[in-house]
N, CA, C and O atoms as CSV, one atom per row, in Angstrom:
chain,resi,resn,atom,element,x,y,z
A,1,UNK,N,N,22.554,15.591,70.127
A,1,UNK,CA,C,22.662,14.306,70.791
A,1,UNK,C,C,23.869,13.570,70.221
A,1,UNK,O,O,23.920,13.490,68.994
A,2,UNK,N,N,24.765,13.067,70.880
A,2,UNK,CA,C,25.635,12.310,70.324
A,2,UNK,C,C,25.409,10.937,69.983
A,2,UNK,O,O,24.735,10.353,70.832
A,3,UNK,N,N,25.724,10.315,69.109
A,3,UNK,CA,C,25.805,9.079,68.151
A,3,UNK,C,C,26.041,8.010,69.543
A,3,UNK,O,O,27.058,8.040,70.235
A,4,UNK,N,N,25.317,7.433,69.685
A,4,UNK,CA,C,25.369,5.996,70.592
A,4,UNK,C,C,26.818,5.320,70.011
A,4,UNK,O,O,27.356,5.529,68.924
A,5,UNK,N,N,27.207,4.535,70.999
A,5,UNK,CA,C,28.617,3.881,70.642
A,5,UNK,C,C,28.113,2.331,69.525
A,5,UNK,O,O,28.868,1.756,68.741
A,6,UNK,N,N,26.864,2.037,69.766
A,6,UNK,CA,C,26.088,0.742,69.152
A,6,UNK,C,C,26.119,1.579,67.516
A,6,UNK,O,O,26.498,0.990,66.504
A,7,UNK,N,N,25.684,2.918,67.521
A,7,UNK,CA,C,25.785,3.332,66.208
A,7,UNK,C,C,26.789,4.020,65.422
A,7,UNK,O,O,26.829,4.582,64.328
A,8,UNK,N,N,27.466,3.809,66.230
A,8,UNK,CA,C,28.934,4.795,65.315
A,8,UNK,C,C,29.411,4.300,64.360
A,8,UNK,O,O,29.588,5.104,63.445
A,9,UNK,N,N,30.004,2.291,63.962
A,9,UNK,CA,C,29.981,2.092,62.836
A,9,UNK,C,C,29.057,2.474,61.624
A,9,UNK,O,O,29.492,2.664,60.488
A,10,UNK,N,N,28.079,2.543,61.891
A,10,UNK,CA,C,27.106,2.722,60.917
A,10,UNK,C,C,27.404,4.231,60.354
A,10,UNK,O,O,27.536,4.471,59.153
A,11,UNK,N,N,27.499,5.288,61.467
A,11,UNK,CA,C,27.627,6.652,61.018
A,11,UNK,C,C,28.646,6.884,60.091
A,11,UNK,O,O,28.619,7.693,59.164
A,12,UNK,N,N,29.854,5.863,60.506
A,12,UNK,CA,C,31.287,6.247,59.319
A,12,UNK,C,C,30.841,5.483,58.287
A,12,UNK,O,O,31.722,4.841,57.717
A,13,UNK,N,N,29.743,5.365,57.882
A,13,UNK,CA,C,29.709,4.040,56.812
A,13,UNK,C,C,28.235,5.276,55.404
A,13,UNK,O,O,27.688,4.995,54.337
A,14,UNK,N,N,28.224,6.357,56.185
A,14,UNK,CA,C,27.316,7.349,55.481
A,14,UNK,C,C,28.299,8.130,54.378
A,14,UNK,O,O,29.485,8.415,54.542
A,15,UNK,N,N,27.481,8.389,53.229
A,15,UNK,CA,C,28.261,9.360,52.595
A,15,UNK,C,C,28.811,10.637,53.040
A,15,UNK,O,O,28.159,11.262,53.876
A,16,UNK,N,N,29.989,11.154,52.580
A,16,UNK,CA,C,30.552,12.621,53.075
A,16,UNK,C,C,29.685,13.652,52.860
A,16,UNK,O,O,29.585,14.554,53.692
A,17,UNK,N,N,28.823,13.636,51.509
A,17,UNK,CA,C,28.286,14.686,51.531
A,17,UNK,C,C,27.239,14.981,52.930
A,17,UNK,O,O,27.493,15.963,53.627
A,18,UNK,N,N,26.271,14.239,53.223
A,18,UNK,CA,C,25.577,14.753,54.821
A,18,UNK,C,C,26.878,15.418,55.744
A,18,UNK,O,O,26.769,16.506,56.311
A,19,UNK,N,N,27.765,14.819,55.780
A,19,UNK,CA,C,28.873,15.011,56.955
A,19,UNK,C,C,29.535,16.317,56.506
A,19,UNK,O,O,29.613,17.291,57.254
A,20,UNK,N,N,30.041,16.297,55.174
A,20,UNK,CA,C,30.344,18.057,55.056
A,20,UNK,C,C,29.353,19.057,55.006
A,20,UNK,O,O,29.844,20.185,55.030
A,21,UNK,N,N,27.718,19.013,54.924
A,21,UNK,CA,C,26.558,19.690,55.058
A,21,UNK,C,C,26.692,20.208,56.566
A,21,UNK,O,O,26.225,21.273,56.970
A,22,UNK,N,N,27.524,19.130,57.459
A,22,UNK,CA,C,27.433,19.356,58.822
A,22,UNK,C,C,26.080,19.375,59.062
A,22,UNK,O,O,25.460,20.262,59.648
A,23,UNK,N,N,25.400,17.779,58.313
A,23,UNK,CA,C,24.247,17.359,58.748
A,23,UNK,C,C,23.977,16.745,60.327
A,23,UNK,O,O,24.963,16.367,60.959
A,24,UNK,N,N,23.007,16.681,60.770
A,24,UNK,CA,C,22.761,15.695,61.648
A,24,UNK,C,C,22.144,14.371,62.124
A,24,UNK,O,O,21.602,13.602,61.330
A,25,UNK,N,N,22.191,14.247,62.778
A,25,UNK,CA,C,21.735,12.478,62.660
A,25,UNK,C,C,20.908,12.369,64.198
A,25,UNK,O,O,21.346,12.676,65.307
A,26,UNK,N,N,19.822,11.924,63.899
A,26,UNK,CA,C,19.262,11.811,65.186
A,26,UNK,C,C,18.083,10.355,65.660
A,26,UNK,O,O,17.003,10.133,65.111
A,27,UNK,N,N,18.559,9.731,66.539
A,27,UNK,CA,C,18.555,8.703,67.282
A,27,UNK,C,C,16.747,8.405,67.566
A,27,UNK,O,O,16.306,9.084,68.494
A,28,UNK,N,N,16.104,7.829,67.130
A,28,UNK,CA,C,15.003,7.878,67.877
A,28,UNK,C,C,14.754,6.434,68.802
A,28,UNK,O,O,13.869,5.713,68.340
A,29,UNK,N,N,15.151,6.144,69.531
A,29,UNK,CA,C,15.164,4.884,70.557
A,29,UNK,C,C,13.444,4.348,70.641
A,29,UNK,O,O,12.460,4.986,70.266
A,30,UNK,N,N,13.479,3.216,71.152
A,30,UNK,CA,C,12.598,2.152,71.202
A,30,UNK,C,C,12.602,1.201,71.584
A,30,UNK,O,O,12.271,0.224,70.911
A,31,UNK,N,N,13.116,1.120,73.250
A,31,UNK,CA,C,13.981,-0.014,73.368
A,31,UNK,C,C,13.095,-1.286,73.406
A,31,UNK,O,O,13.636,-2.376,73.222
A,32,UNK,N,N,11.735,-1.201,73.639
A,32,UNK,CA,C,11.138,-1.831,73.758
A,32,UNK,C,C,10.312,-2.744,72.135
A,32,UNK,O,O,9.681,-3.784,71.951
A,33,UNK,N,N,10.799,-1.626,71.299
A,33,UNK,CA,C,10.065,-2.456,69.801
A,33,UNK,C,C,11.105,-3.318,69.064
A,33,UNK,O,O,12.298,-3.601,69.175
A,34,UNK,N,N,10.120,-3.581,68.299
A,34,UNK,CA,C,10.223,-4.795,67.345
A,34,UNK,C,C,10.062,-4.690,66.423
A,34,UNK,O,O,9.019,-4.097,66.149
A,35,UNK,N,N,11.206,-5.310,64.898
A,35,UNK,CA,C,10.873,-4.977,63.874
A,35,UNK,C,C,9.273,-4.763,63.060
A,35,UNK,O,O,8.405,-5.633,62.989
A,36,UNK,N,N,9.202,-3.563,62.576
A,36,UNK,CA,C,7.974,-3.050,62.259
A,36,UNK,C,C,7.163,-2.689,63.349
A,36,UNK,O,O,5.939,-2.818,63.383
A,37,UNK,N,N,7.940,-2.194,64.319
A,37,UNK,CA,C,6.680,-2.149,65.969
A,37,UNK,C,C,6.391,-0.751,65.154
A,37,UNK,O,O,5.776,-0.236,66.089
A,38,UNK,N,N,6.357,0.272,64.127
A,38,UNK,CA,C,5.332,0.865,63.936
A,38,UNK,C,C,3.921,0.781,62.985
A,38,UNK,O,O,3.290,1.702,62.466
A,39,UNK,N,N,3.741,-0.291,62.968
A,39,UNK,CA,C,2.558,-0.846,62.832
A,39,UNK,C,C,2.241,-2.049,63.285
A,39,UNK,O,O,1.463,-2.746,62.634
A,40,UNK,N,N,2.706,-2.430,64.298
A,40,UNK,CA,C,2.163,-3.751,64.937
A,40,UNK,C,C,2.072,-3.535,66.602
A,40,UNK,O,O,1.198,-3.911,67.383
A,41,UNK,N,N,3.268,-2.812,66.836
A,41,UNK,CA,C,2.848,-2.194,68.513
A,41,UNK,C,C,1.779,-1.163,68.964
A,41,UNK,O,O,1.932,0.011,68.629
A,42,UNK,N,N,0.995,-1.435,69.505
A,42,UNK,CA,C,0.290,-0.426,69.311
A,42,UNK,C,C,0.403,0.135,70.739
A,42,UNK,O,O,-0.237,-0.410,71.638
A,43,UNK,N,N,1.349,1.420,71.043
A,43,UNK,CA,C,1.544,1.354,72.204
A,43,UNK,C,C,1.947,2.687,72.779
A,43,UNK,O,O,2.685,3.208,71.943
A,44,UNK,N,N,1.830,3.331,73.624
A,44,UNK,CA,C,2.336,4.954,73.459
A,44,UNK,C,C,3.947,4.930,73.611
A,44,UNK,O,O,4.518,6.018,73.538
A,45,UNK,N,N,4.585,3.964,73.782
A,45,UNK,CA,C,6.315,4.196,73.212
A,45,UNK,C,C,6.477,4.314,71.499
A,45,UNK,O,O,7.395,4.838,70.868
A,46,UNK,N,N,4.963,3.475,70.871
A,46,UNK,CA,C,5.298,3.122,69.545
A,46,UNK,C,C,4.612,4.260,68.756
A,46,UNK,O,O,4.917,4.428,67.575
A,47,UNK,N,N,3.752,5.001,69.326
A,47,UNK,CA,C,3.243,6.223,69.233
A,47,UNK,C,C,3.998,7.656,69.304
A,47,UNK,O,O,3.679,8.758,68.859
A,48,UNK,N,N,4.936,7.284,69.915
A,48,UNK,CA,C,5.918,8.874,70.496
A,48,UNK,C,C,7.070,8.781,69.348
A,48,UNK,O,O,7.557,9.727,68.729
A,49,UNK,N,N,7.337,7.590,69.242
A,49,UNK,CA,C,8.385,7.251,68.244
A,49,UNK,C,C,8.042,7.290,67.104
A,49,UNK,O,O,8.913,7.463,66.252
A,50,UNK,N,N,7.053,7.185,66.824
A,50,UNK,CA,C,6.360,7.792,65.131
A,50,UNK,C,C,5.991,8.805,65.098
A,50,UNK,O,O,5.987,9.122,63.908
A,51,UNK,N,N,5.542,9.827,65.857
A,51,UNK,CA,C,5.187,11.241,66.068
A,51,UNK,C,C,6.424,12.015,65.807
A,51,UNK,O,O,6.542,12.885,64.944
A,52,UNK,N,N,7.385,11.592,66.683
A,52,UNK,CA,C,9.010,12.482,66.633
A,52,UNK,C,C,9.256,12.218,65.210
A,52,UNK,O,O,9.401,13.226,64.518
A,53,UNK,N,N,9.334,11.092,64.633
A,53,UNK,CA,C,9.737,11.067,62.993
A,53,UNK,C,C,9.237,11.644,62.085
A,53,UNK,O,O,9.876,12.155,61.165
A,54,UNK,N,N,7.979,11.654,62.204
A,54,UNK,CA,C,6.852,12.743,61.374
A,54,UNK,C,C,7.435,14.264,61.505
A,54,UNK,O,O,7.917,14.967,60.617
A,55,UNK,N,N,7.194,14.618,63.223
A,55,UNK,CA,C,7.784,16.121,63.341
A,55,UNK,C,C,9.505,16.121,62.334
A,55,UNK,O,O,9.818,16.928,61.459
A,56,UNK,N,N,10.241,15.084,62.794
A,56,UNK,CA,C,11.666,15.620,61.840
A,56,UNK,C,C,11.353,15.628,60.589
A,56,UNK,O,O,11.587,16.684,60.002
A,57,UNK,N,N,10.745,14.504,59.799
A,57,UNK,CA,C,10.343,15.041,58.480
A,57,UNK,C,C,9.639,16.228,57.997
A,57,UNK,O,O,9.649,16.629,56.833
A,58,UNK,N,N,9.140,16.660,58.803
A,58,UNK,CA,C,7.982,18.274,58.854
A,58,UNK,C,C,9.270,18.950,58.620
A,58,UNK,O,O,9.494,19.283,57.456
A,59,UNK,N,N,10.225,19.232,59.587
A,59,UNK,CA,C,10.997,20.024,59.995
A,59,UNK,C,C,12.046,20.249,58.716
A,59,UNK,O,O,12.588,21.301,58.377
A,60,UNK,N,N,12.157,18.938,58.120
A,60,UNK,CA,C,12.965,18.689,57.206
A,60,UNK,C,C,12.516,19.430,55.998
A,60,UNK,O,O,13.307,20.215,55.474
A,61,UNK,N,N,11.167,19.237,55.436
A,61,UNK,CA,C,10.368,19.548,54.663
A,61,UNK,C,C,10.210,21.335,54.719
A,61,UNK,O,O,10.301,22.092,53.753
A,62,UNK,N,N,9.992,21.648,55.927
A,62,UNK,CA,C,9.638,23.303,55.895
A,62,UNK,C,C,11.584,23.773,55.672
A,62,UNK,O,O,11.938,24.774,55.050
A,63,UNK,N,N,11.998,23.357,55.953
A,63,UNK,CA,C,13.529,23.899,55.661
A,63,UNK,C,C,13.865,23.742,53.992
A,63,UNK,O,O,14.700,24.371,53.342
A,64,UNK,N,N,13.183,22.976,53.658
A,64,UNK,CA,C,13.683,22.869,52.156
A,64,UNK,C,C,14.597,22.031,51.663
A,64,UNK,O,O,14.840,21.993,50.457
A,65,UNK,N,N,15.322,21.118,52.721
A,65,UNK,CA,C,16.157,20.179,52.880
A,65,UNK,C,C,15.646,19.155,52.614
A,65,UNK,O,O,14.691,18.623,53.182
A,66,UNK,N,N,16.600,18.576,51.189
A,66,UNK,CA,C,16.524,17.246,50.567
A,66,UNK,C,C,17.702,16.326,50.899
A,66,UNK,O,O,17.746,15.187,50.435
């Protein structure tokens, strides 16, 4: 997925090391929440969006990647 144009400052603002790992960076949208909407929305956008983060941390975790 490519880096939203709203987030690209932020991406040049990461250390090199992720970027020479030829890490990735991935977007989980919400257009509809609100700070802390994962525990105060209770909502299946606010549900899908905490599920996908869990799975990347899984994913992260079974790879061995710190």
């Amino acid at each position: 997925m490519a880096v939203p144009p709203y987030l690209q400052p932020f991406v040049l603002t990461l250390p090199e090391h992720p970027r020479r790992r030829e890490g990735t960076i991935e977007v989980i949208d919400v257009p509809n929440g609100q700070h802390s909407f994962d525990v105060l929305d209770h909502t299946d956008e606010s549900r899908a969006a905490v599920e996908r983060a869990v799975r990347w941390v899984g994913r992260l975790n079974a790879e061995g990647i710190d």
